[in-house]
Structures are given as C-alpha cells and as structure tokens.
N, C-alpha and C positions, 0 to 999 in steps of 0.2 A: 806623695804630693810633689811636684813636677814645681822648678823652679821658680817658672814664670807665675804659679800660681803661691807661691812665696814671697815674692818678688815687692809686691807691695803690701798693706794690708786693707782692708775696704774701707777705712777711715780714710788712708793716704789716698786710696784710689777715689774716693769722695774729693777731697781738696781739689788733689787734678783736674779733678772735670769741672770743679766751681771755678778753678783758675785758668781752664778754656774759655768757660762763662764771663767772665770777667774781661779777658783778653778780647774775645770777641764782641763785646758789649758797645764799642764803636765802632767795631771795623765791620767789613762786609766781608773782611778774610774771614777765612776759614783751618782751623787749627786742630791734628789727630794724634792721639798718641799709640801706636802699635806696640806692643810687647812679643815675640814668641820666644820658644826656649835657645834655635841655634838656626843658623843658615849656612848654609856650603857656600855662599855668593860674597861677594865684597857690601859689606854691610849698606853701602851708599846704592847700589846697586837691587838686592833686594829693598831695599827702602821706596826706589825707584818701582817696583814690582807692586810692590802694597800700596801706592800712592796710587796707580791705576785700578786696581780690585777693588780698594775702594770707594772709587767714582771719583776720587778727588781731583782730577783731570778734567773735569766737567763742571767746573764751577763757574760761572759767567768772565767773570774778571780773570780769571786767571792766577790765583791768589792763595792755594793753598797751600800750608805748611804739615809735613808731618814728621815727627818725631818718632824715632822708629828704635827699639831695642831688642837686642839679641841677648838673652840673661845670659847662659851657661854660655858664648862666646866672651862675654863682659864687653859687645863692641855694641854702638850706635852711629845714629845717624841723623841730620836732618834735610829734609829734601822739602823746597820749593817751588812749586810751580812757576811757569815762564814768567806768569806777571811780578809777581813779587821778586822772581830775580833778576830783574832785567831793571830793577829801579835799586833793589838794597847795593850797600859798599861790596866790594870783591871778595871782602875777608869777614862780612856780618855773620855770616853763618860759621866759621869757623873759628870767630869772638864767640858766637853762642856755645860753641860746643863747648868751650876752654872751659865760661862759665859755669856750663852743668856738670864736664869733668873734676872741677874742683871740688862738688859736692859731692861726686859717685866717690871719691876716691876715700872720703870717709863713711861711707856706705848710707848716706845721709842722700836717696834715691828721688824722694817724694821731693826736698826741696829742690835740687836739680833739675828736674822734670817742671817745678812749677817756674822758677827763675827762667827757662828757656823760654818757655811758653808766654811768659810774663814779656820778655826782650820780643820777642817772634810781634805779638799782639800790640806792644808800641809802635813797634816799626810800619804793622799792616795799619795801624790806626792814623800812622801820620800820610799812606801814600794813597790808602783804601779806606777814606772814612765814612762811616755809617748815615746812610743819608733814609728819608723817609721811604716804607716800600721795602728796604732790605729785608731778607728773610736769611734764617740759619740754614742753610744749605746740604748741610752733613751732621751728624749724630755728635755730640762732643764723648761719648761715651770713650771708655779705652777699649781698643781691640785688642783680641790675642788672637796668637795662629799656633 
C-alpha cells in the first residue's frame, strides 16, 4: 500500500470533504484537496499543474483554492486562483499554511487539512458570498495522482 493511500483514513477523508461542504456552503468559491505520493517540481508549482487538470481555472469567479500534498515529499502547497488572490492579505496563504503545518507536525493530517480549508472558506465567503443561482462547480471529493 503506497502512502498516499495511508495517508488519511476514509473516515478522515469523509470529514474533509464534509469540511469543503461546509466551507463552501456560502461561498460560490470553490475548494480541492489533491494528494499524490511525490513530485520532481517545486510543490507550489505542481500545485499549479493540478489546479488546471482539474478545471479549477474555469470557475466563473475566479475563485478557486486547492490544497495540494506531496506525502513521501512531506511538502504541500496552496494555490488560489486570480480572483481570490488578488482580494486576500499578501501573507493569507502563507498564515494558512503555518496553521496546517502545526498540525502535520504532529501527524495530526486530517485536522490540518480541515483548519485550512476552514480559514480558505471564511475568507472566500467574506469576498465571494453565496448568492441565489450558485452552483458547486467542481467535485469536493479528494483527488489522488
């Protein structure tokens, strides 16, 4: 069994996705979390690579976030679309990351992932909020590669 599918367990991986549901539940953003085992690339950069494969570049608004992890590197990443970063602070995303590193660092993976996504989904709900008409846009499910 291959890390990434260690990585979390399908209960955790349940939460997660409830904790997109939630995050998204007024916003009209859009929230993904990728897993694979390792990349050659600078983690921000593949991150970059999966945010277009999967369509997340195509959101109306401009507005998606994804959360992207490399297991057997132990590095991650999150990557937002033009609109959402062209409104958050300079250092929002690199506040989120601190807070989910303090929870990898106890290998306590599941809450990290949701706290991010949790901060991600406030943010998108104060600048992108959910108006009548919006639709979910992308799958909240997690991806692996």
């Amino acid at each position: 069994m291959s890390n990434v599918e260690d990585f979390l367990t399908q209960a955790e991986e349940q939460e997660i996705v409830e904790a997109i549901r939630i995050a998204e539940k007024e916003t009209s953003g859009e929230i993904r979390v990728h897993i694979e085992k390792t990349t050659s690339l600078n983690p921000f950069d593949r991150a970059k690579e999966i945010f277009h494969e999967l369509r997340m570049d195509e959101t109306e608004l401009k507005n998606g976030v994804l959360i992207y992890i490399a297991v057997d590197d132990k590095k991650f990443a999150i990557c937002g679309d033009k609109g959402i970063n062209d409104i958050v602070e300079n250092d929002f995303w690199d506040c989120t990351k601190e807070i989910m590193l303090n929870h990898f660092k106890s290998n306590n993976f599941k809450q990290g992932l949701i706290d991010g996504i949790l901060r991600a989904g406030e943010k998108l709900k104060t600048h992108f909020p959910w108006t009548e008409g919006d639709t979910n846009e992308l799958s909240n499910e997690i991806s692996k590669g």
